[in-house]
C-alpha positions, 0 to 999 in steps of 0.5 A, spaced: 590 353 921 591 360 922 586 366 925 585 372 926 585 378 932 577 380 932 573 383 937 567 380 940 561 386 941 554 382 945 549 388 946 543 386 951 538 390 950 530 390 951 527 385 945 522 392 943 529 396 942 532 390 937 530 393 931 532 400 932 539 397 935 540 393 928 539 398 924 543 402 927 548 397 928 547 396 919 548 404 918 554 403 922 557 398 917 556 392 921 555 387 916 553 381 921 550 380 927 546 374 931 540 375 935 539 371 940 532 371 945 535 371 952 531 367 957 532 370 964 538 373 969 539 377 974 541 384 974 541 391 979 534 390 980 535 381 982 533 376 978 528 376 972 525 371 967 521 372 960 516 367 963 509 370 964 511 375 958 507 377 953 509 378 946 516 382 945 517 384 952 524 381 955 530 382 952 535 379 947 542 378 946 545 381 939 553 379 938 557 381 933 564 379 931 567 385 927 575 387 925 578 391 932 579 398 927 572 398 927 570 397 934 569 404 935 565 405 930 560 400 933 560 402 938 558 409 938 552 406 934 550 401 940 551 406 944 546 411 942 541 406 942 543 403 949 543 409 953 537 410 954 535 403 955 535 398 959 541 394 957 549 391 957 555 391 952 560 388 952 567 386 948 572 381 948 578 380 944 577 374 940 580 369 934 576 368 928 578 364 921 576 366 915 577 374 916 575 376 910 567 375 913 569 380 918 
């Protein structure tokens, strides 16, 4: 089976800024994304959970799978959300199938 050379971008970012970040990333080009809530870690500032939170406080994962010609693209998008808030991107090289999806 034959796959394809892909970047995988995971941005983590406050839940409340979730909306704004995804509408960046749509009017980017992005044409897909999972979100994912994330429960717990530890940072900077030592360990955190959502536990006890009200409402959308916390943080969530949003990951996408895009075509290496585009990561500049995204990532200028995420960038211009994530700076001014708490969170983390990152991006790894990864193999798809099916990279018409992308």
């Amino acid at each position: 089976m034959q796959t394809h050379a892909a970047k995988r971008v995971e941005i983590i970012i406050e839940a409340p800024m979730q909306n704004r970040l995804t509408d960046a990333l749509t009017r980017a080009g992005v044409t897909g994304y999972t979100v994912l809530p994330v429960l717990g870690g530890s940072g900077r500032s030592g360990d955190w959970t959502r536990e006890g939170q009200v409402g959308r406080a916390g943080m969530v994962a949003v990951v996408c799978l895009i075509r290496p010609e585009r990561l500049e693209t995204l990532l200028d998008a995420a960038f211009a959300v994530v700076e001014r808030h708490i969170g983390v991107v990152s991006v790894v090289d990864c193999e798809v199938l099916r990279a018409e999806r992308f």
